[in-house]
C-alpha positions in Angstrom: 2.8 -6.5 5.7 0.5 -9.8 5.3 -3.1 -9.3 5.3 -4.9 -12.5 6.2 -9.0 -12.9 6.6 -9.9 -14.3 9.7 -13.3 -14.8 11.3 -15.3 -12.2 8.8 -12.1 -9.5 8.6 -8.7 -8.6 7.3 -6.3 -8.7 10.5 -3.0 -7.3 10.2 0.2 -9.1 11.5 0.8 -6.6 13.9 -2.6 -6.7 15.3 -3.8 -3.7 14.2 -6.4 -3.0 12.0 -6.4 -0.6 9.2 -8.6 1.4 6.7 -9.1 4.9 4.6 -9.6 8.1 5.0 -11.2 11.4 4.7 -12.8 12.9 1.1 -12.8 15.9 -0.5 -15.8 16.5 -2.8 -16.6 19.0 -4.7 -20.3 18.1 -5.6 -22.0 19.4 -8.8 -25.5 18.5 -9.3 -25.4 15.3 -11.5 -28.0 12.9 -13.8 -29.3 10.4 -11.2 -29.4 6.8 -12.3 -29.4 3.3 -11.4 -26.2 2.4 -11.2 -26.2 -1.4 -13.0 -28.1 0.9 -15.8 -25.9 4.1 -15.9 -23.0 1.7 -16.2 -24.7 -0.4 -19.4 -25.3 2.3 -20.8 -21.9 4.2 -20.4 -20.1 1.4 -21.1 -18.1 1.5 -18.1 -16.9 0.0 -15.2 -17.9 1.6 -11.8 -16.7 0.6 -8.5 -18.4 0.6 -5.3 -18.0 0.3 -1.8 -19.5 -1.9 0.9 -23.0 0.2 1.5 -23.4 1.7 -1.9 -26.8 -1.5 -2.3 -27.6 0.4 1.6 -27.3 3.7 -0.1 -29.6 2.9 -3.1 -32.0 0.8 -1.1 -32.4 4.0 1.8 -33.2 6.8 -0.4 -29.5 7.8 -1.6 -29.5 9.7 -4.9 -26.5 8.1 -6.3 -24.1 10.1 -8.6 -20.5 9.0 -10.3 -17.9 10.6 -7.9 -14.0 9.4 -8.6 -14.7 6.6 -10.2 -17.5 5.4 -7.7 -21.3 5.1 -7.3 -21.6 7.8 -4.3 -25.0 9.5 -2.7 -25.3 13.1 -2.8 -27.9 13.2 -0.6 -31.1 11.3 1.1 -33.5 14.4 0.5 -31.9 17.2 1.7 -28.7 18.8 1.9 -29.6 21.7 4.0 -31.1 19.1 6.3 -28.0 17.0 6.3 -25.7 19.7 6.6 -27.9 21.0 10.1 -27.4 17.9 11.6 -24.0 17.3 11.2 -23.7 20.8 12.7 -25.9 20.9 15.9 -26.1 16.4 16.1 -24.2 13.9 14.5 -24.4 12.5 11.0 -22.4 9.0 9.5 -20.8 9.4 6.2 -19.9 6.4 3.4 -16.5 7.6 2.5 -14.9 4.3 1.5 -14.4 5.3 -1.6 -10.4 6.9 -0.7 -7.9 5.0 -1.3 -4.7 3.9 1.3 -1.5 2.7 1.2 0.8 1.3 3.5 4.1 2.4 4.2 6.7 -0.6 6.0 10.3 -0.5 6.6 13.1 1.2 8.6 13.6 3.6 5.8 10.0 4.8 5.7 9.8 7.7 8.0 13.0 9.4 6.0 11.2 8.2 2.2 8.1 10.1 3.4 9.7 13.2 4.5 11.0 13.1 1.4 7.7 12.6 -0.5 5.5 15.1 1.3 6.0 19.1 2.6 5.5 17.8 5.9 7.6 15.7 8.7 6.1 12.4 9.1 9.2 11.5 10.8 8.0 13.6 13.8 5.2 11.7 14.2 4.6 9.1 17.3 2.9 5.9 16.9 -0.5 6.9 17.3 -0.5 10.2 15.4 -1.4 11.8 12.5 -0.8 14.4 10.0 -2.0 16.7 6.9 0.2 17.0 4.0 0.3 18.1 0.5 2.4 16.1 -1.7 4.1 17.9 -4.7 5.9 18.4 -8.1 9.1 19.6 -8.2 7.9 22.8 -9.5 5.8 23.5 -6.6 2.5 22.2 -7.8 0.1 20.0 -5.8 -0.1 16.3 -6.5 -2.6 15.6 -3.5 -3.6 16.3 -0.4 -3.3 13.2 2.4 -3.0 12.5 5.7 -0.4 10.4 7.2 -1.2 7.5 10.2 2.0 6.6 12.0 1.4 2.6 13.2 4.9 2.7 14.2 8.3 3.5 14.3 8.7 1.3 10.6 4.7 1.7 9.5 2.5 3.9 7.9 -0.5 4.3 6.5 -1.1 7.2 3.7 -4.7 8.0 2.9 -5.3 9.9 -0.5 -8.2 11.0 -2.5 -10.7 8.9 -4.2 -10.3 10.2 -8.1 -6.3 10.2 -7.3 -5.7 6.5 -6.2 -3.8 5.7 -9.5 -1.4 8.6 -10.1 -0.7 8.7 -6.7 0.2 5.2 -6.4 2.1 5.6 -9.6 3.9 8.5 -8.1 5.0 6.8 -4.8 6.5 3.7 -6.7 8.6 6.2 -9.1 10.1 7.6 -6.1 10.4 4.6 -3.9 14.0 3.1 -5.8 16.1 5.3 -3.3 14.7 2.9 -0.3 15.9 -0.7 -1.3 14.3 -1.8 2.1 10.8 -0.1 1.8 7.7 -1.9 1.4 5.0 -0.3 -0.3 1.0 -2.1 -0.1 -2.1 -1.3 -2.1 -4.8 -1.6 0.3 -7.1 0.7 -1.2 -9.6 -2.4 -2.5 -9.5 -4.1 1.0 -11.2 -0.9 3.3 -13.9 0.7 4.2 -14.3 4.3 5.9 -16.9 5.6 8.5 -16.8 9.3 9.6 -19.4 9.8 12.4 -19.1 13.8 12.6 -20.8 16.6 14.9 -21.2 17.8 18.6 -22.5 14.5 19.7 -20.4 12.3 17.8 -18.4 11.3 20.9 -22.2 10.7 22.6 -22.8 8.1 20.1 -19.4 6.1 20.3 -18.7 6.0 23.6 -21.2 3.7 24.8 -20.0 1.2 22.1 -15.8 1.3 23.0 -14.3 0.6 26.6 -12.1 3.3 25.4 -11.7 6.8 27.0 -12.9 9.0 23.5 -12.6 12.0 26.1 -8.7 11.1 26.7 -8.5 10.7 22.2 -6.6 13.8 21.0 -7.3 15.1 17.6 -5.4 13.5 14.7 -4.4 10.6 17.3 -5.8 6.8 16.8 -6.3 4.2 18.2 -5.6 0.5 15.9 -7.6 -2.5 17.2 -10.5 -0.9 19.1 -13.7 -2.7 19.2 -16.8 -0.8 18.3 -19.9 -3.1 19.2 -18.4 -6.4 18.2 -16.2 -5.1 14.8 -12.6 -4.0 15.5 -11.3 -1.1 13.8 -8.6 1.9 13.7 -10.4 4.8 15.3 -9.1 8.2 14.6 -10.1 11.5 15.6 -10.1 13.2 12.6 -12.6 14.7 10.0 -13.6 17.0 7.1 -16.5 18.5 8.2 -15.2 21.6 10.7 -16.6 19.9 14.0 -15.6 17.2 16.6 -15.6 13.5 15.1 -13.7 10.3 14.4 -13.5 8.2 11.4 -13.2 4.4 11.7 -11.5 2.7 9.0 -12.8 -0.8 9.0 -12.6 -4.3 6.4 -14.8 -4.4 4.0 -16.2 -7.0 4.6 -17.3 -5.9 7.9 -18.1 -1.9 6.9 -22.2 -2.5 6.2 -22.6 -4.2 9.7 -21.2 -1.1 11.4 -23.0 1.2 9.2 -26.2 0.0 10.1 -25.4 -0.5 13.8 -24.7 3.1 13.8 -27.4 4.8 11.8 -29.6 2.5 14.0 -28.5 4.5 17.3 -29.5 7.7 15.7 -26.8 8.8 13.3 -28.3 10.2 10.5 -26.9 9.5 7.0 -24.8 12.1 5.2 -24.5 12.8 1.4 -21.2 14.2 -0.5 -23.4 17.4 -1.1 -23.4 18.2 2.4 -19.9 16.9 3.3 -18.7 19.8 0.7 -20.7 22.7 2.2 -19.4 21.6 5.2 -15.7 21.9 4.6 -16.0 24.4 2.7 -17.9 26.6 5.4 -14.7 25.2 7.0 -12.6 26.7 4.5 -11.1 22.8 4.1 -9.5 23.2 0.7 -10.4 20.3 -1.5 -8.1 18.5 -4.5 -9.0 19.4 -7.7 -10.5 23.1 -7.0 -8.3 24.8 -3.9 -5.5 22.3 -4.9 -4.5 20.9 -8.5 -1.2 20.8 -10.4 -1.4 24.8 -11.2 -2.3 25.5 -7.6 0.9 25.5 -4.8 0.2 24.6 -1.3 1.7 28.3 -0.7 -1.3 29.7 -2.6 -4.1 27.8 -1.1 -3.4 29.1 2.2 -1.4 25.7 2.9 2.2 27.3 4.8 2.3 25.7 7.9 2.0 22.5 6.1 4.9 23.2 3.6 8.1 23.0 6.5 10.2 25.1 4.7 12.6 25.5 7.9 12.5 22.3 8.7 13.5 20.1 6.0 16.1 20.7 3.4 14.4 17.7 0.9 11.4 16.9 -0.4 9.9 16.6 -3.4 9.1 20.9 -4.5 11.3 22.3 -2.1 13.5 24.9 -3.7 10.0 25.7 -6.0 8.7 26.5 -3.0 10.8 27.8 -1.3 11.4 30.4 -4.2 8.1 30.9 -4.2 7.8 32.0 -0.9 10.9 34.4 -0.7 10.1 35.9 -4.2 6.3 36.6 -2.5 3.3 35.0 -3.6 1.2 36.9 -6.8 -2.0 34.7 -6.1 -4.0 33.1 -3.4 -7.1 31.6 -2.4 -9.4 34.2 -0.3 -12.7 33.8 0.8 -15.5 35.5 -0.7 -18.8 36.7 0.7 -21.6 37.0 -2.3 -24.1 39.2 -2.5 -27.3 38.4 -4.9 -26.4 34.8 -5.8 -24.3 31.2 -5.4 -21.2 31.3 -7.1 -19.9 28.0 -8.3 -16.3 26.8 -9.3 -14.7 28.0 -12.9 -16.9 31.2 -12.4 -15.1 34.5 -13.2 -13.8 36.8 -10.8 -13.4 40.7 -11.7 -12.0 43.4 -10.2 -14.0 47.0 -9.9 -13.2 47.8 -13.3 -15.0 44.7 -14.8 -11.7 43.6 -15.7 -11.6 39.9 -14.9 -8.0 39.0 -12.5 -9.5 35.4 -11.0 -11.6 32.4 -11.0 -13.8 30.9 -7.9 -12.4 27.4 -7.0 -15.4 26.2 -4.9 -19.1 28.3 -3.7 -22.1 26.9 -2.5 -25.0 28.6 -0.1 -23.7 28.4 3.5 -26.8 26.6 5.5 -25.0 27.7 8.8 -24.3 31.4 7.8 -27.3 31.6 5.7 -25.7 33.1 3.1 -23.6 32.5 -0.1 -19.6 32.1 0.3 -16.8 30.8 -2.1 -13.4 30.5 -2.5 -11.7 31.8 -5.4 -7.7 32.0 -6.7 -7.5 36.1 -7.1 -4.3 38.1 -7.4 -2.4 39.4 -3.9 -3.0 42.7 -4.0 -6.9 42.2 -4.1 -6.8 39.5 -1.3 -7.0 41.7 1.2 -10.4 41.7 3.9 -12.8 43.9 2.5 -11.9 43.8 -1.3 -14.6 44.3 -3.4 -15.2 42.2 -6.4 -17.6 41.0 -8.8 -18.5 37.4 -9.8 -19.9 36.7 -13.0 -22.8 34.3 -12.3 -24.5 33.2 -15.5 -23.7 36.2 -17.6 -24.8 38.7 -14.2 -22.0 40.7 -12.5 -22.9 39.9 -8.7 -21.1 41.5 -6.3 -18.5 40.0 -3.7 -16.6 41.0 -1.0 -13.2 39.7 0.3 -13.9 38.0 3.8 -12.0 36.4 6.5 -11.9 32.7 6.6 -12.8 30.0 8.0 -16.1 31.2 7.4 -17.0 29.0 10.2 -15.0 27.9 13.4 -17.1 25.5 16.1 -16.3 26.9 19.6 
């Protein structure tokens, strides 16, 4: 697919413009610094994205996240996290990385990549996927765009960009006819998230948000005067779009947006977010040691649908031999649990690990998630988390831990 700049942006052949996608952070409380400093000092490169300056200018508190200069926060996480919740917040998410997908063969080289069926997509959807290792384990999460019936568009995580990439071209020489693109350099991502996120947008797009599905899209809408792909998707556990947008035109948009009154978001309060959301995130619910099957991931992983992809028969083996671990949610009692912390069963013995825990702003309390074996997933299973040398209890709860209604 040719990408060609014209008039301020990247147009696409087809006419249809393209960008990235959602993030999964886990956020641990970093050294701020300057970023032209941090990187002198470290001796390494860092990239940005198109508002990181905004970010830094505005209050951000800037930390290294994949590879990138990201902001955590603007001055409160709890603050950000209520908005997002009961208004509308923006968040800087450019940082994921996209590739693009072109040829008659792609449908059948994805459904051969992925545990789901891209192939059943129309032109216009979208869909979650893990992508794994033949022996079951996860190499990332994405979602999937369908442009049409002979393009895609696969949007991975930030820190993964490389081995992902890597990965796709290793599997790729079955297709002589498939065209794989690195567009990961070229985008910038939006996600305007909340109860009045359609509000916000719908006054800027002759287009009927109301008649938008989730996971559908829309390429080449206009929003003020910038055209973009405009998805209703997100990573936050309420209503919202994401607008993937050229770089070159992502700080425009950004500003005309926070200017109508959405607020900024950090990465601090996009990951209590999803995880009140119980949105598993690469790295902590996922990794190469964790299986979709054991983050709670089944109806992803289309077991009676496909006879091959990439993990299958792992899988599938894992699945009729019964799981022996999985990711539950737990409740804590008498302090914040955070990922790596050790998980014990009632006779101090210790049988897991929490994966991701924060304080829930919405709940007002502390939840986690942890990997813990089968027979003490059940609802109600007390357990002990040891947090900074205390045994605090925990108690097995039902997940999401949040659902908007």
């Amino acid at each position: 697919m040719e990408i060609y700049l014209h008039e301020g942006f990247f147009v696409f052949t087809e006419l249809f413009l393209m960008g990235n996608c959602r993030v999964h952070t886990a956020v641990k409380r970093r050294r701020l610094y300057q970023p032209n400093n941090f990187a002198q000092k470290r001796g390494v490169h860092m990239k940005t994205t198109p508002i990181t300056e905004w970010h830094q200018n505005h209050g951000g508190k800037l930390v290294e996240f994949g590879g990138f200069y990201m902001p955590i926060d603007y001055g409160s996480i709890k603050d950000e996290h209520i908005a997002v919740r009961e208004r509308v917040g923006i968040f800087d998410v450019s940082h994921m990385g996209e590739f693009l997908v072109r040829g008659p063969e792609a449908a059948e080289y994805l459904d051969y990549l992925v545990t789901n069926i891209p192939s059943g997509l129309e032109p216009g959807q979208a869909l979650y996927s893990p992508m794994c290792y033949p022996d079951g384990g996860t190499v990332d999460d994405l979602l999937i765009y369908r442009i049409s019936d002979t393009e895609f568009m696969m949007v991975v995580n930030a820190s993964n960009i490389d081995k992902d990439w890597a990965w796709v071209m290793d599997h790729k020489s079955d297709w002589s006819s498939l065209e794989l693109t690195n567009v990961s350099d070229t985008m910038g991502l939006l996600a305007i998230q909340g109860p009045k996120a359609q509000e916000l947008l719908q006054p800027l797009t002759t287009i009927n948000l109301s008649g938008l599905g989730y996971y559908h899209f829309v390429p080449g809408t206009v929003i003020t005067d910038v055209s973009v792909l405009l998805s209703r998707t997100g990573y936050t556990g309420e209503d919202g779009f994401e607008l993937y947008v050229a770089a070159p035109e992502a700080l425009a948009l950004w500003e005309q947006l926070v200017d109508r009154g959405a607020l900024p978001i950090g990465l601090g309060a996009r990951d209590t977010l999803r995880l009140e959301a119980r949105l598993p995130l690469y790295g902590h619910e996922l990794s190469e040691s964790i299986t979709p099957l054991e983050a709670g991931l089944g109806p992803f992983v289309r077991l009676k649908n496909k006879t091959n992809f990439i993990g299958r028969d792992a899988l599938e083996r894992q699945k009729s031999q019964g799981l022996t671990r999985k990711i539950v949610g737990l409740e804590i009692h008498g302090g914040i649990a955070r990922a790596g912390y050790q998980v014990s069963d009632s006779t101090g013995q210790v049988v897991g690990v929490v994966t991701s825990g924060t304080y829930s702003p919405t709940l007002k309390t502390a939840i986690a998630l942890a990997l813990v074996p089968l027979e003490l997933a059940s609802i109600g299973t007390g357990l002990a988390v040891n947090i900074r040398g205390r045994e605090v209890l925990a108690t097995v709860v039902k997940t999401p831990f949040y659902r908007r209604t």
